[in-house]
C-alpha positions as CSV (number, residue, x, y, z in Angstrom):
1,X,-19.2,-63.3,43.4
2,X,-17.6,-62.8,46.9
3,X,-20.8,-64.7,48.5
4,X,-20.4,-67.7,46.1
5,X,-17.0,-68.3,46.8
6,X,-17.9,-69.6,50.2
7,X,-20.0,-72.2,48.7
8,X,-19.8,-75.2,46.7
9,X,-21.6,-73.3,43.4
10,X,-18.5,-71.2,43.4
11,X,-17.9,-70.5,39.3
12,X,-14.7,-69.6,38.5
13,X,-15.7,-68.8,35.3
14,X,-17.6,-65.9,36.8
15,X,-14.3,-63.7,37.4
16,X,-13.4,-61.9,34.4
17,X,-12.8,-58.8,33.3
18,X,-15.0,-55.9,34.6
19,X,-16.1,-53.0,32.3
20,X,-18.0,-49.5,33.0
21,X,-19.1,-47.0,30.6
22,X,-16.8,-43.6,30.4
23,X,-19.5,-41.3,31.5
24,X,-19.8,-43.8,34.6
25,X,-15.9,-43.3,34.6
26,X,-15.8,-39.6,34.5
27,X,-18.2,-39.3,37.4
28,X,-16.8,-41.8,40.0
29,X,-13.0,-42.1,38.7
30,X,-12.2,-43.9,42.3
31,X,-14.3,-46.9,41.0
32,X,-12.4,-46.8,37.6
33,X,-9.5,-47.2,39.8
34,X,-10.5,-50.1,42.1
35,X,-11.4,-51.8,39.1
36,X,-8.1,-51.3,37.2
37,X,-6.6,-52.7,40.3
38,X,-8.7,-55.8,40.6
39,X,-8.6,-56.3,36.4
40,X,-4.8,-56.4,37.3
41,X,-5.2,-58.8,40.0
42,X,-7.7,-61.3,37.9
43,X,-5.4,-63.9,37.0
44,X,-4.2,-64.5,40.5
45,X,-7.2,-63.8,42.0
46,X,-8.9,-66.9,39.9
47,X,-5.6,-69.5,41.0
48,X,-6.1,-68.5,44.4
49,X,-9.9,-69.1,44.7
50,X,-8.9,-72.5,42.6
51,X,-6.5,-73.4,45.1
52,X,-9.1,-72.9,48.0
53,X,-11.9,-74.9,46.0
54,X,-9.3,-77.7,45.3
55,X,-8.4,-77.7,49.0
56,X,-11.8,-77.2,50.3
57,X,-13.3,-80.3,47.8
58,X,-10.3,-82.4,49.3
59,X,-10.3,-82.1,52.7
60,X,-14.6,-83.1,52.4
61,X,-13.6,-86.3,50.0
62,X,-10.8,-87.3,52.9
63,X,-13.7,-87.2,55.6
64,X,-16.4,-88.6,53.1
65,X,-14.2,-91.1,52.3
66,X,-13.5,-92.3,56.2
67,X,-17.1,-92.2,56.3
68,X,-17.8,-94.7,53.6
69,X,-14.9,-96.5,54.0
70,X,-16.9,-97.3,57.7
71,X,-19.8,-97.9,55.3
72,X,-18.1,-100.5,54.1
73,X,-16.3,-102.1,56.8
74,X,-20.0,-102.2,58.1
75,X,-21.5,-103.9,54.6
76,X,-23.8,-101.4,54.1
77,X,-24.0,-101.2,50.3
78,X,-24.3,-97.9,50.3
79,X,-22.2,-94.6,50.0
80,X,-21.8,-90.8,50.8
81,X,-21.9,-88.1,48.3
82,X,-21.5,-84.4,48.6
83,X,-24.5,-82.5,48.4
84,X,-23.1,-78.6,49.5
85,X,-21.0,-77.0,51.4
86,X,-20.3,-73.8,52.8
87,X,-17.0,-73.0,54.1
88,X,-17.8,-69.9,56.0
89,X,-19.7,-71.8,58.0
90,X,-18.1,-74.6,57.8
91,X,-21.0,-76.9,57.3
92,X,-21.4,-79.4,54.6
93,X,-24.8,-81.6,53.4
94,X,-24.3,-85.4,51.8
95,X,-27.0,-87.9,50.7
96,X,-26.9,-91.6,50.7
97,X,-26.6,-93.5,47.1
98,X,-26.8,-97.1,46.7
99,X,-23.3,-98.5,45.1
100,X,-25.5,-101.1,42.6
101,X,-27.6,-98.5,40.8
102,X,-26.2,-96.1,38.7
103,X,-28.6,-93.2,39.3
104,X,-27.7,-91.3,42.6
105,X,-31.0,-91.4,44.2
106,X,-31.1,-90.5,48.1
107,X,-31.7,-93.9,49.2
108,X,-32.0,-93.3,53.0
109,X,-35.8,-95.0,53.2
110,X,-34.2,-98.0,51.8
111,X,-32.2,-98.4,54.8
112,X,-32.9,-101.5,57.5
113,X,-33.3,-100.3,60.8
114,X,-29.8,-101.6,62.1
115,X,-28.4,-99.5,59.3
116,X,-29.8,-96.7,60.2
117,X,-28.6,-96.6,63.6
118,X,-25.2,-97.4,62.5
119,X,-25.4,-94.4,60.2
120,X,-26.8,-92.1,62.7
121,X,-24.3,-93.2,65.4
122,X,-21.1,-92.0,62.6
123,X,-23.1,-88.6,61.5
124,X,-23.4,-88.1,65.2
125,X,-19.7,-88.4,66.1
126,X,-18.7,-86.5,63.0
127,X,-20.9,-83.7,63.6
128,X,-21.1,-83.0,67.6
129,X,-18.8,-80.2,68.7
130,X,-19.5,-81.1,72.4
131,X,-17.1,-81.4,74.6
132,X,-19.0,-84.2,76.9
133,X,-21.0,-86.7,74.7
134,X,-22.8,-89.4,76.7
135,X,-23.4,-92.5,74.2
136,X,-25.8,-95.1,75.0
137,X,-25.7,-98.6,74.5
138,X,-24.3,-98.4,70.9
139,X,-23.5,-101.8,70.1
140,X,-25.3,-104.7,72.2
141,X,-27.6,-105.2,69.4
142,X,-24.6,-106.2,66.7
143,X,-22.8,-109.1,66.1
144,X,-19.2,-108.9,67.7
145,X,-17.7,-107.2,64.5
146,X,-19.9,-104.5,64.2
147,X,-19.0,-104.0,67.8
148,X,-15.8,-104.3,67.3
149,X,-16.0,-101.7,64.5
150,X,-18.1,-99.6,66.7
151,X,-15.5,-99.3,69.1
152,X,-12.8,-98.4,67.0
153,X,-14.9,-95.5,64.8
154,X,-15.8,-94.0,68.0
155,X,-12.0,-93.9,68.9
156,X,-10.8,-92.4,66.0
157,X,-13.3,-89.9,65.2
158,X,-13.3,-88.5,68.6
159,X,-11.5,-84.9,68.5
160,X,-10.5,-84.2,71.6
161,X,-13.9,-84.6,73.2
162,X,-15.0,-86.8,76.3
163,X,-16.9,-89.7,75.7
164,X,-19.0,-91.8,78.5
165,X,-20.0,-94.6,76.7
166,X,-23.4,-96.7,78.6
167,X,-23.3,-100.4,77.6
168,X,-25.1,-103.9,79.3
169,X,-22.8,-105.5,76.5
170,X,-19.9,-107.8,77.7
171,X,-18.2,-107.5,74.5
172,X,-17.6,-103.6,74.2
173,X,-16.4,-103.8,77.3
174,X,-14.1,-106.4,76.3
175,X,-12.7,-104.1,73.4
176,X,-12.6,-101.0,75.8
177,X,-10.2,-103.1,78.3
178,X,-7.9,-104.3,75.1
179,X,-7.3,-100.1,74.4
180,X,-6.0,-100.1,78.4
181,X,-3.7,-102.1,77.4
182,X,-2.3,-101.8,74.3
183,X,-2.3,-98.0,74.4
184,X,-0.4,-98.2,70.7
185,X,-4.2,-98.9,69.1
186,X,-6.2,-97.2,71.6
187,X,-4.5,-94.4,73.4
188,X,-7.8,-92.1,74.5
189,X,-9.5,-95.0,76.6
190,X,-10.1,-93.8,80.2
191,X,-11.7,-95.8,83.0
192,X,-14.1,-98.8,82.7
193,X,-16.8,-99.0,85.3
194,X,-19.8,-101.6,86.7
195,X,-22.4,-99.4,87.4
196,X,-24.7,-102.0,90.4
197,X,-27.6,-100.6,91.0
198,X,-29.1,-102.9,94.5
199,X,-32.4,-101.6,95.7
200,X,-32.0,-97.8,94.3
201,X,-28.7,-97.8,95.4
202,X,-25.5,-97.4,93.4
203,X,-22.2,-97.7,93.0
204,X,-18.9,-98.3,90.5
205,X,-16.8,-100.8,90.6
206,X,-13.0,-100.7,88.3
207,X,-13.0,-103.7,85.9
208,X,-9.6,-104.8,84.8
209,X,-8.4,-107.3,82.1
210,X,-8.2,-109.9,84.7
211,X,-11.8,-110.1,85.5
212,X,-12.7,-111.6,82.4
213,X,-11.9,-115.0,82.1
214,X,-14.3,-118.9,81.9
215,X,-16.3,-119.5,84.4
216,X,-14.5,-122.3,85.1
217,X,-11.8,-120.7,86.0
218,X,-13.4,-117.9,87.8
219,X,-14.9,-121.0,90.2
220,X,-11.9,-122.9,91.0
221,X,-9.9,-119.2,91.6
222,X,-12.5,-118.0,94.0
223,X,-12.7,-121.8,95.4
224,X,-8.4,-122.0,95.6
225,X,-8.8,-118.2,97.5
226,X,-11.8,-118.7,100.1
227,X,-11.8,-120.2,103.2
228,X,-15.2,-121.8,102.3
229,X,-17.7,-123.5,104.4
230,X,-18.8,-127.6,103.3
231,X,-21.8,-126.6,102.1
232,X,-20.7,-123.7,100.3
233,X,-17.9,-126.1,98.5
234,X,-21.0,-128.2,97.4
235,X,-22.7,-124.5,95.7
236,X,-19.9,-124.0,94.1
237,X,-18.8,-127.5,93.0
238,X,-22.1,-127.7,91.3
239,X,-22.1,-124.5,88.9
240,X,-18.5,-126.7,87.9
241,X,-20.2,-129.6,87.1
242,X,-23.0,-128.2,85.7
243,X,-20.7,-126.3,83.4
244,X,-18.8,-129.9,82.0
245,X,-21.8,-132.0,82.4
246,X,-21.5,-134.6,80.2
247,X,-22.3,-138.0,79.2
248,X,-18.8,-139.2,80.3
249,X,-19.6,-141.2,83.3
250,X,-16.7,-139.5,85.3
251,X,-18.7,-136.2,85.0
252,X,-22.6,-137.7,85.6
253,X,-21.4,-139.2,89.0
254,X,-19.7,-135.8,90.0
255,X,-22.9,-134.5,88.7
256,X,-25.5,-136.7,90.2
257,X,-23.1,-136.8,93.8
258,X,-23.1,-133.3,94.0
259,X,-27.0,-132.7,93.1
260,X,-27.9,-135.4,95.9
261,X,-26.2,-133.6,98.3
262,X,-27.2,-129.7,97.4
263,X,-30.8,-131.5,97.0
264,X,-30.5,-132.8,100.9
265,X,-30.9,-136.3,99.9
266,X,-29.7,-137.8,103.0
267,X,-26.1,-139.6,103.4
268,X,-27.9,-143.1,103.8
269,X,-29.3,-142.4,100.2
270,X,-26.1,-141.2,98.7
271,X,-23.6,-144.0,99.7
272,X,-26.5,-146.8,98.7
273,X,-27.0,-144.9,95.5
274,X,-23.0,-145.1,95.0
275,X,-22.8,-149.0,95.9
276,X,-25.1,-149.8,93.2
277,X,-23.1,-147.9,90.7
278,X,-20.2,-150.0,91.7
279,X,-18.6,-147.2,93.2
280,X,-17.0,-145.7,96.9
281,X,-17.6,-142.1,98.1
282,X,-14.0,-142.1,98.4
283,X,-13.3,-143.0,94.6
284,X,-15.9,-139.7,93.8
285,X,-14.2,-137.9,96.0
286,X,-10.4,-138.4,94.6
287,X,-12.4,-137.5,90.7
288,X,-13.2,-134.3,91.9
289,X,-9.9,-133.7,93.2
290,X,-7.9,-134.7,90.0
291,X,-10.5,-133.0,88.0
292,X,-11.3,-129.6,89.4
293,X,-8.4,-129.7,92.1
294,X,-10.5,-129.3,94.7
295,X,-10.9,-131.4,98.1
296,X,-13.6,-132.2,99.9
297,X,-14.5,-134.3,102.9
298,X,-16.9,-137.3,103.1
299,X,-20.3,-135.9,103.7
300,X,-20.6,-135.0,107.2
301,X,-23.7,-135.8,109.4
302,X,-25.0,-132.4,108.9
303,X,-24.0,-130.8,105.7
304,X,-25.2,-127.5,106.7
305,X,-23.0,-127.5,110.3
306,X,-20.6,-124.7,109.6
307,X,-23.3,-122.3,106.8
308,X,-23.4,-118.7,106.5
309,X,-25.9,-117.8,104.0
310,X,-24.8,-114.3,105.3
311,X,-21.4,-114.7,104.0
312,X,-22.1,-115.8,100.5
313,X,-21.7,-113.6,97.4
314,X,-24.5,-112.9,95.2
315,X,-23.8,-115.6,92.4
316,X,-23.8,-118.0,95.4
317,X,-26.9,-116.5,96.9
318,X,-28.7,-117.2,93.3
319,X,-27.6,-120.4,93.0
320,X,-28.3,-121.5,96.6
321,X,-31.8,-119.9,96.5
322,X,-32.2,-121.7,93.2
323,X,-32.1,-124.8,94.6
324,X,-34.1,-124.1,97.3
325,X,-36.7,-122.7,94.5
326,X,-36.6,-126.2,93.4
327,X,-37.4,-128.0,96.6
328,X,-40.3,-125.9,97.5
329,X,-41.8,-126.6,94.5
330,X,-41.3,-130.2,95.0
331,X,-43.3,-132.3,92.6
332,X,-44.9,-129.3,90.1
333,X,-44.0,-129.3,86.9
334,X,-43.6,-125.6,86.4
335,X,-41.2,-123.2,87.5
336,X,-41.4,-119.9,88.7
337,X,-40.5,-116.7,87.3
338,X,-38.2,-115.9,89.5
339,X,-37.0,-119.5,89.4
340,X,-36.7,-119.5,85.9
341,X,-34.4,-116.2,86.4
342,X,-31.7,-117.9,88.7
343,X,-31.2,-120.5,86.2
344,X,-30.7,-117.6,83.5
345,X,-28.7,-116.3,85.6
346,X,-26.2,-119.4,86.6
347,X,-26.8,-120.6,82.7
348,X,-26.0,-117.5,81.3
349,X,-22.1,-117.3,81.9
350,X,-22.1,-120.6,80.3
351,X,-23.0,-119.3,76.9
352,X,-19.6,-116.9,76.9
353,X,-16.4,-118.5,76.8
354,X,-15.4,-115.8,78.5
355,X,-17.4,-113.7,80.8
356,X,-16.9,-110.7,83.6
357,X,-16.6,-112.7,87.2
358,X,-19.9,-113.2,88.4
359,X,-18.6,-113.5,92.0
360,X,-17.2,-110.0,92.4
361,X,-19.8,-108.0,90.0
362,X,-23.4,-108.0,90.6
363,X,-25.2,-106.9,87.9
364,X,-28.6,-108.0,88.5
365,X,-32.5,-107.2,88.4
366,X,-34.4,-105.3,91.3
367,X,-36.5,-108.8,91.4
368,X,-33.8,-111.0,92.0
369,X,-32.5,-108.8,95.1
370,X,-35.6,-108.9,96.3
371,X,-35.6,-112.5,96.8
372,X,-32.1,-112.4,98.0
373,X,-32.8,-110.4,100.8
């Protein structure tokens, strides 16, 4: 009776009375006592064993409940159940039953492999004890909910633990910044580091709210900020273009006036190439600076006069080298690999409407350093 009442088999109904024989009595009349005592004492002995079976079964359902209710929010269609528990130890076991069937079958083969990481990730949290838990990559694989969700099950669950969370994915970090700053929601969010790694070499750098923002916008700042060279204005003029090409003629002769000039098509070319669209260099000129409020000069007689490739960022490095890719492979069809991985690269911002600033974090492969260099 005393083991079982640590355990989820605990049986009220086994405390009752307790009888011995009167030769047993006679011979050990200390017993007779201790038994008077705790016949005495069954009544309130039994509420109070309730009470700590009614608390005990409670305070699992709350937690089972937050766990399922993360089930849910995750449309898994499925749902904890206590198996046992032991409260001496204070350890409790639960199996996984579909909510459609009736029959409470462990269903944990059933489960897709996305599911079963997102289950394993919540056990995980809800079970580790330690006080540094290193986490990684938990939710680049996810659509933005799930890491949304992520995020937020990983903030609450925490107990007063240290979590170093490992992530390549833009959108955690996104979520990570939002509990900087509105500590109301997310109050336990420490710092939030890039991790560059150039030629075996690393280092952090803070990212801050502000660093995420378009492309676009990221351009023209850096652009507005820089004392930048002619030809560098032309690099970075464009990724611009490139980002609001369009079939709007405005944008194709930005477009196709830029590309001439990064391509080293000569000034001759350019301006007779502009006459027969029935426009001036002059009238290109004055679109680019309405449009991305930039100025630039007429093309000088050598574009690459006052060029540092030295001074350039990485993100201008790829995109430079890119087109110089391009040229050497002159008439050939096919690209190289690491051709094909500078236009990932300048492309790839362009799929998120908002991105971290390409110009101040490098976050990029061994191979494309290599070619940098």
């Amino acid at each position: 009776m005393i083991d079982s009442y640590n355990l989820d088999s605990l049986d009220i109904k086994l405390f009752q009375k307790v009888s011995i024989s009167e030769s047993l009595s006679n011979m050990f009349p200390d017993v007779k006592i201790i038994l008077d005592e705790f016949n005495n004492n069954i009544i309130e002995l039994k509420n109070k064993l309730c009470n700590i079976k009614l608390k005990t079964s409670r305070f699992i359902g709350k937690n089972l409940k937050k766990l399922n209710d993360y089930l849910s929010m995750f449309s898994i269609p499925y749902e904890f159940e206590i198996d046992k528990y032991d409260t001496l130890n204070k350890t409790a076991t639960v199996f996984l039953v579909s909510k459609k069937e009736k029959k409470h079958e462990d269903k944990t083969e059933n489960l897709s492999y996305g599911e079963k990481n997102i289950i394993s990730l919540l056990l995980f949290i809800v079970s580790s004890k330690k006080k540094l838990i290193i986490i990684d990559d938990p939710a680049s694989s996810y659509d933005e909910n799930r890491r949304r969700v992520i995020f937020e099950l990983i903030n609450e669950l925490q107990d007063n633990q240290t979590y170093i969370i490992l992530s390549h994915d833009q959108v955690f970090v996104k979520y990570a910044l939002l509990g900087l700053s509105i500590k109301k929601n997310f109050d336990k969010t420490g710092k939030i580091l890039c991790l560059e790694n150039k030629n075996g070499e690393c280092s952090t750098k803070d990212i801050m709210a502000e660093d995420f923002d378009s492309l676009q916008n990221q351009v023209v700042d850096f652009m507005n900020n820089k004392i930048l060279s002619y030809y560098r204005k032309i690099i970075n003029l464009r990724i611009l273009a490139e980002l609001n090409k369009s079939s709007k003629k405005r944008d194709k002769l930005i477009y196709s006036y830029l590309s001439a000039i990064l391509h080293n098509t000569s000034k001759h070319e350019i301006l007779a190439q502009l006459n027969e669209e029935g426009i001036s260099e002059d009238d290109v000129l004055k679109m680019i600076a309405e449009y991305y409020k930039i100025t630039l000069p007429n093309i000088p007689d050598d574009i690459y006069y006052d060029f540092d490739y030295n001074k350039l960022t990485t993100f201008e490095k790829i995109a430079y080298k890119r087109e110089q890719c391009r040229l050497a492979r002159g008439n050939k069809r096919v690209k190289t690999i690491i051709e094909k991985e500078f236009d990932d690269i300048i492309h790839l911002n362009n799929r998120y409407f908002i991105s971290l600033n390409p110009y101040k974090f490098d976050v990029y492969s061994e191979n494309i350093y290599t070619h940098l260099s």
